[in-house]
C-alpha positions in Angstrom: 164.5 180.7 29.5 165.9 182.5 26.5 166.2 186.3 27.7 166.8 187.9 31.3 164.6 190.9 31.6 160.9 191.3 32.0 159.6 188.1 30.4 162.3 185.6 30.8 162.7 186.1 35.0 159.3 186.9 36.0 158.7 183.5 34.4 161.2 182.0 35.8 160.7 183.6 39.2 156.8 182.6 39.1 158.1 178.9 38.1 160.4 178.7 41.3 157.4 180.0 43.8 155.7 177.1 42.2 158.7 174.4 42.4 161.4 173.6 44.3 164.7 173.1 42.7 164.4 169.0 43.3 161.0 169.6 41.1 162.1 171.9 38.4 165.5 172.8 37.3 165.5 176.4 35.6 168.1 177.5 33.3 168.4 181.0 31.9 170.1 182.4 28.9 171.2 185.9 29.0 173.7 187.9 26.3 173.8 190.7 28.4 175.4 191.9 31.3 171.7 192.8 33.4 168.7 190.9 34.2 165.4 192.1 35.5 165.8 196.0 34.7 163.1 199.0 33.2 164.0 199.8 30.3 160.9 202.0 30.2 163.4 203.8 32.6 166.0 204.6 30.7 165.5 208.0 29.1 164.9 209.1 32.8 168.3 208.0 33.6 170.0 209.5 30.6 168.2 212.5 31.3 169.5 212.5 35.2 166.0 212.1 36.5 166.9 208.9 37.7 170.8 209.2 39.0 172.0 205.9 39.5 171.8 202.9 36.6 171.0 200.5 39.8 168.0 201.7 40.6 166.3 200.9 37.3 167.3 196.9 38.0 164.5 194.9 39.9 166.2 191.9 40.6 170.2 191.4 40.3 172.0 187.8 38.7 172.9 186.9 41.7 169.5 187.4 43.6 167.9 185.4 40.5 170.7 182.9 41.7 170.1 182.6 45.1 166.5 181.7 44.7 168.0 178.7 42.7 167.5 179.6 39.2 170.8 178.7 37.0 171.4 182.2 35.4 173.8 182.6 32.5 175.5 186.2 31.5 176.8 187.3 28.5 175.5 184.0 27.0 173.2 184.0 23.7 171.1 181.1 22.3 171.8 181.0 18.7 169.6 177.8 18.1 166.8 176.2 18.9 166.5 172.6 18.0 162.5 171.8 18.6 162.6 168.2 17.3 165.5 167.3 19.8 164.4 170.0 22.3 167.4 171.7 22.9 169.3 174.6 22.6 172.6 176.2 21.2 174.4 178.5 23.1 177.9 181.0 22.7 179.6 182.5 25.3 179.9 185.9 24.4 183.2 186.8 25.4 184.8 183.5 24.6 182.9 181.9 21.6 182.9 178.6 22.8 179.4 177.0 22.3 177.4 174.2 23.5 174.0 172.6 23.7 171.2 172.6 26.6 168.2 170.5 26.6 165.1 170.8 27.9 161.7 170.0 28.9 160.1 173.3 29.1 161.2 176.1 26.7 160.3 179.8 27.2 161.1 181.9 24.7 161.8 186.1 25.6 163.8 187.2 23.2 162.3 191.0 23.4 162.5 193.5 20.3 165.0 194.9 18.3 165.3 198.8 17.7 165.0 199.6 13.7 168.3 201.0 12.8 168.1 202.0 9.0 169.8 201.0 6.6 171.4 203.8 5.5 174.9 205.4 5.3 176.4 206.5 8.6 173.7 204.6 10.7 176.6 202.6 12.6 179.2 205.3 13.2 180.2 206.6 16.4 177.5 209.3 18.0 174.7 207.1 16.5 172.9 205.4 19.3 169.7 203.1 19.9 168.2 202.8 23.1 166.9 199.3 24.4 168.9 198.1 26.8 171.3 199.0 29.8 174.2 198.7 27.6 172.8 200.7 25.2 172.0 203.6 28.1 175.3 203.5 29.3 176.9 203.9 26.0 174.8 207.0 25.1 175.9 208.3 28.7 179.3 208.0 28.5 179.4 209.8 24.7 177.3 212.9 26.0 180.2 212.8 28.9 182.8 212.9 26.0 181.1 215.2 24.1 182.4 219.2 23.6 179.2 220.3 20.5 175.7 220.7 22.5 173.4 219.7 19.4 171.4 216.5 19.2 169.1 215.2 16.2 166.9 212.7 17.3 165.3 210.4 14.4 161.6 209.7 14.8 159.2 210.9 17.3 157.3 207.8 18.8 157.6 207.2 22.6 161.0 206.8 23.5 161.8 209.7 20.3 159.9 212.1 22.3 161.4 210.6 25.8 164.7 211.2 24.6 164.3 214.5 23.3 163.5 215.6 27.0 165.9 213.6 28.7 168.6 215.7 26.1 166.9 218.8 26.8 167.6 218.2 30.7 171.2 217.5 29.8 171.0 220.7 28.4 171.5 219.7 24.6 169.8 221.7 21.8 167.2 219.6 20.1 166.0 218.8 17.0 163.6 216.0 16.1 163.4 214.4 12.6 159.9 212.5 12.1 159.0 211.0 9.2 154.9 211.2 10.0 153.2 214.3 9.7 153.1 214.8 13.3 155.0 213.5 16.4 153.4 210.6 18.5 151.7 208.2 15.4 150.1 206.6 18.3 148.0 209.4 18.0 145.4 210.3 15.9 147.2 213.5 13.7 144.9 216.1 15.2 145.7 214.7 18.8 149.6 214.7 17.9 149.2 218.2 16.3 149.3 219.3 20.1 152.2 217.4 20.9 154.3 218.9 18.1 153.3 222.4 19.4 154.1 222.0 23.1 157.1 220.3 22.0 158.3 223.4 20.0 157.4 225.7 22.7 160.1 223.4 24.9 162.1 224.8 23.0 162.7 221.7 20.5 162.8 222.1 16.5 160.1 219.6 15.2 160.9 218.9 11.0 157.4 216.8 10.2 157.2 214.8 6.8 160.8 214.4 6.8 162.9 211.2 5.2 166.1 210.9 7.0 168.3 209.6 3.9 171.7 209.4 5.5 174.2 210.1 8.5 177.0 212.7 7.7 180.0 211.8 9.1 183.4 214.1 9.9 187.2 213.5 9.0 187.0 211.2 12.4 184.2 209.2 11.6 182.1 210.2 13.8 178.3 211.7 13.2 178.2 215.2 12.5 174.9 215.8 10.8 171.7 214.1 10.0 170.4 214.4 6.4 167.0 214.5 4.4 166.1 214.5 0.9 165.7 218.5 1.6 168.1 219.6 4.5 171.1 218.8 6.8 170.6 219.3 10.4 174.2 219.2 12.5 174.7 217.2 15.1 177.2 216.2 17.8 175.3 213.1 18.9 172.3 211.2 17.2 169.6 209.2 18.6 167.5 206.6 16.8 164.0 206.7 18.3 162.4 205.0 15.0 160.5 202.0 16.6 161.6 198.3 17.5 160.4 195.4 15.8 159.9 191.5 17.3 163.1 190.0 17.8 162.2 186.3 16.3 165.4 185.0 14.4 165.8 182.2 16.7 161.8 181.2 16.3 161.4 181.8 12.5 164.8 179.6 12.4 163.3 177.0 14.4 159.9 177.2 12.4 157.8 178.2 15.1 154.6 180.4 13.6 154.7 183.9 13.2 152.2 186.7 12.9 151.8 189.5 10.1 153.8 191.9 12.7 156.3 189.5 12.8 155.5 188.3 16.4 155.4 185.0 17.5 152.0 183.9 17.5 150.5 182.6 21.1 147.4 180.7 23.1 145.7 181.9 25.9 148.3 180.4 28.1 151.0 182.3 26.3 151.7 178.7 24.7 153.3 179.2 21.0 150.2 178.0 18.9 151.0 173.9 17.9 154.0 173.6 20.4 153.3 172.1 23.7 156.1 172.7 26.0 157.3 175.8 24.6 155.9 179.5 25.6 157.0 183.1 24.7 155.8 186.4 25.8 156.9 190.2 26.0 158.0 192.3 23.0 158.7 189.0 20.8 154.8 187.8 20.4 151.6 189.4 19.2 148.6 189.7 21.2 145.0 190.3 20.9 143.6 193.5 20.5 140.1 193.5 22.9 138.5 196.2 20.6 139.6 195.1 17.0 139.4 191.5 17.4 143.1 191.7 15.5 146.2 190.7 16.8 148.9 193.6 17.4 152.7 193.5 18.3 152.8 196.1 21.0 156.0 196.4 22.7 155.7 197.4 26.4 156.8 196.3 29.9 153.2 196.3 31.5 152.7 193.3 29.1 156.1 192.0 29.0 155.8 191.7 33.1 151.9 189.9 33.1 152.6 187.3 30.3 156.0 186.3 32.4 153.6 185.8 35.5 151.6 183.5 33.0 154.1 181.4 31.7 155.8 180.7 35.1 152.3 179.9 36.3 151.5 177.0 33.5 155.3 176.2 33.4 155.1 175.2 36.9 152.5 173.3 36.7 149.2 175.8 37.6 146.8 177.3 35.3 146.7 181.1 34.0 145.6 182.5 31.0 146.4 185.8 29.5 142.4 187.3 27.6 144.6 190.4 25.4 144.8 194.1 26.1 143.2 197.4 25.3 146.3 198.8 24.2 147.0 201.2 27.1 150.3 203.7 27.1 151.1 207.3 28.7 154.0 208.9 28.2 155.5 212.3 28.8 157.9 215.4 27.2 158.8 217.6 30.0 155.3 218.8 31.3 153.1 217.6 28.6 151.5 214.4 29.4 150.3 212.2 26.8 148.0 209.2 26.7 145.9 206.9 24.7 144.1 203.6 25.1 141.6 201.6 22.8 141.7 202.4 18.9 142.9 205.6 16.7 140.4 206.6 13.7 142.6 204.5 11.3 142.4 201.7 13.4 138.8 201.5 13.8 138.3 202.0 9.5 140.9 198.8 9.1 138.9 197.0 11.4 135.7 197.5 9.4 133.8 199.8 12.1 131.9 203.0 11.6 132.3 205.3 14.1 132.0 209.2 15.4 134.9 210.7 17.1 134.5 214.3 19.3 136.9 216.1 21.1 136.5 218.3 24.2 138.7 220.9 26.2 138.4 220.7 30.2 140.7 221.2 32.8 142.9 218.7 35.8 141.0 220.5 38.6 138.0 222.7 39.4 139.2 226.1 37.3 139.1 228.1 40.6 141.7 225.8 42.3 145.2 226.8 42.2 147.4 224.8 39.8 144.9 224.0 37.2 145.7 222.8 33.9 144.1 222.5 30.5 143.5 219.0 28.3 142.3 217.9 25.4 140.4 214.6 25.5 139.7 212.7 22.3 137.1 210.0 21.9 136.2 207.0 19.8 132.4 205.7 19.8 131.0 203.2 17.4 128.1 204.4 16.0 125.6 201.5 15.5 125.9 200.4 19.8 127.8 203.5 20.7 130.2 201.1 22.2 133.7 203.1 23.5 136.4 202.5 21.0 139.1 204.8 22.0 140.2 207.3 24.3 143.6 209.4 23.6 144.9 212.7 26.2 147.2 215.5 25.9 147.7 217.6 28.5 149.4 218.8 31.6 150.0 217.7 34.9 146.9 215.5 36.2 145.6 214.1 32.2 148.1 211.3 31.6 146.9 208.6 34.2 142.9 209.5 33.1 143.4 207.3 30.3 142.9 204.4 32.9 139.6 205.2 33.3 138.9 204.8 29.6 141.0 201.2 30.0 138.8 200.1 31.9 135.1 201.1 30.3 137.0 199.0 27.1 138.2 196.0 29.0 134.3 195.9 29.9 133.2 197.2 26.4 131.3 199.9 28.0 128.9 201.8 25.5 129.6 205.5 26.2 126.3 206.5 27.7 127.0 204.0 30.3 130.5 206.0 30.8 128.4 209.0 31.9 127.1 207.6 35.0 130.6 205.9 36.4 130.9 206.9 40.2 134.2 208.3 40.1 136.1 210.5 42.7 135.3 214.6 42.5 137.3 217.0 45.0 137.8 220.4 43.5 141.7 219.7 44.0 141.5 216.3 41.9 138.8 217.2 39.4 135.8 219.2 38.1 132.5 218.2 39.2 132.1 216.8 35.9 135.8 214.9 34.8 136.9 215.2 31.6 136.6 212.0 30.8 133.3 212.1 31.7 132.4 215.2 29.3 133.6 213.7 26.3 131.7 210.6 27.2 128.4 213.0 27.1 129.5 214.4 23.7 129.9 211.2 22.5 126.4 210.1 23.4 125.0 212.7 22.1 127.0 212.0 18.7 125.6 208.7 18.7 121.9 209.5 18.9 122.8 211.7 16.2 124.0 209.5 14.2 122.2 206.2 14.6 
């Protein structure tokens, strides 16, 4: 196993339920110092949501070990021979190097964050967010640090994540997006109403903006973050701009690659022409269920399912993985946001036609205490009037309706089907009619329409 978190140990954990250690030796590479740990759950830790680093690790190295899987720390694979079917690896902390073979070769190398390449992007105060490490470094500089301003750079999930959990710690926040609104999972309307709870939280959104550079003081150190246009101080700096395959090793070793730069996979999570060797999580591409394309999509829902996989078939059972829908909810402060299925440009790259509507409801019957408003966008092809895409903004009780929408895709629901789904109505949960279940209804209607 190349890689200790999601991928790499539910693998190898499936593998041992499957096979004893007399039947199936299992070695795994690790450069860091944690195995088996959310990063989903970082930002919630920085922000102090979650108080202890600990509880965001699954599985410790030595429980790994104790189940008989041969667990290496702090070690990185720096080559991978496929015609000898081995493996280089360096010890971290002392250099020294050496080869492993093996039968079986599972490949979970994860994603890289995108750090520009810019001035400044690699002086102190200038931090990415992927790993424990990097959570614990970011901690311990907001401990150091006297100033109270942050800039975060780019306004994707764990941009917007981070600009909460630095708004808990207090900090005064400014986010610097490149797209013309925050959350490009989004369509731009749909991220329109992120942007404007975001600024009523108190954060300073600059849209359409080009970070160029990364001013630094007489120390070295990060003091401001700059556009073509502006400078916007800074005591600490957070990169938030994306993360991209991490697939040196593979393209190295020749193994095929996809046009998102992810290794390219069977049904059985098998790298495509390569029997013996599998990969999964943030490193490969998968298969959209509504495009028909294949998308890198970096989360730990996948990351977690294709390890189960892989363990399965590399211990000698059967499992196949079909794709996904392309599912993800996230939230700044109170404002929850979801989407699932296919934004407007999505569907025109794909070659579909399609009507789009948007409706305003609310979490609850409006009489019931505590209810909250939401804006539900969705995406119907027009010929079949097949659901395409669902996306949710709103407050507490809209994130987790995107599921419903997951679902009706996974089955490639039409919309007017949608309308009659059976699902659960107390006036504390729900109106009589969800919300969900009124945009379906406009989206019917759209489709008649529109033949």
């Amino acid at each position: 196993m190349i890689g200790g978190d999601a991928t790499g140990m539910s693998a190898a954990s499936q593998a041992r339920r499957l096979k004893d250690p007399d039947e199936l030796e299992i070695v795994a590479f690790e450069r860091g110092h944690f195995t088996s740990y959310s990063a989903c759950g970082i930002p919630y830790w920085v922000g102090g949501d979650v108080p202890e680093r600990d509880q965001l690790i699954a599985r410790t190295p030595e429980e790994h070990r104790a189940r008989g899987i041969d667990l290496r720390l702090r070690t990185e694979v720096t080559e991978i021979d496929v015609a000898e079917r081995r493996v280089r690896a360096r010890d971290v902390d002392s250099g020294a190097e050496s080869w492993t073979s093996y039968d079986k070769l599972v490949i979970a190398t994860g994603a890289r964050p995108i750090r520009p390449d810019m001035p400044g992007a690699d002086a102190p105060g200038v931090h990415g967010v992927q790993t424990l490490d990097d959570g614990q470094a970011l901690i311990d500089t907001l401990a150091r640090t006297r100033g109270r301003r942050a800039v975060v750079v780019g306004a994707g999930y764990i941009g917007v994540e981070m600009a909460e959990a630095l708004i808990n710690r207090g900090y005064e926040v400014t986010v610097v997006n490149r797209g013309r609104e925050p959350m490009s999972t989004l369509d731009p309307d749909m991220g329109r109403l992120v942007h404007e709870a975001m600024e009523g939280l108190g954060i300073t959104m600059v849209n359409d903006a080009q970070v160029t550079k990364i001013l630094t003081g007489a120390d070295g150190r990060a003091r401001a973050v700059a556009t073509d246009d502006a400078e916007y101080p800074a005591d600490v700096v957070v990169l938030g701009i994306g993360v991209r395959p991490e697939t040196t090793l593979a393209a190295r070793a020749g193994l095929p690659l996809g046009a998102h730069g992810g290794l390219l996979t069977d049904l059985s999570m098998r790298v495509r022409g390569h029997a013996g060797i599998w990969s999964g999580g943030d490193c490969v591409e998968v298969l959209d269920l509504v495009s028909g394309q294949e998308r890198h999509i970096a989360l730990g829902t996948h990351a977690n399912k294709h390890g189960q996989i892989i363990g399965t078939n590399a211990g000698g059972g059967y499992a196949t993985f079909p794709g996904v829908v392309g599912t993800a909810v996230s939230k700044v402060c109170d404002l929850e946001i979801a989407r699932t299925g296919l934004r407007e440009k999505d569907a025109r790259r794909a070659g579909l036609q399609f009507t789009s509507v948007t409706i305003e409801s609310t979490s609850r019957a409006g009489y019931y205490p505590g209810t909250n408003p939401m804006t539900v966008k969705m995406l119907a092809e027009r010929r079949t009037g097949r659901l395409l895409g669902v996306q949710i903004v709103g407050r507490e009780g809209a994130g987790k309706r995107v599921d419903i929408a997951a679902v009706a895709l996974t089955a490639r629901m039409t919309v007017e089907q949608m309308t009659a789904l059976d699902l659960g109505y107390a006036p504390p949960f729900s109106p009589v009619w969800d919300p969900v279940l009124v945009a379906a209804r406009k989206a019917a209607r759209a489709v008649e329409q529109h033949p």
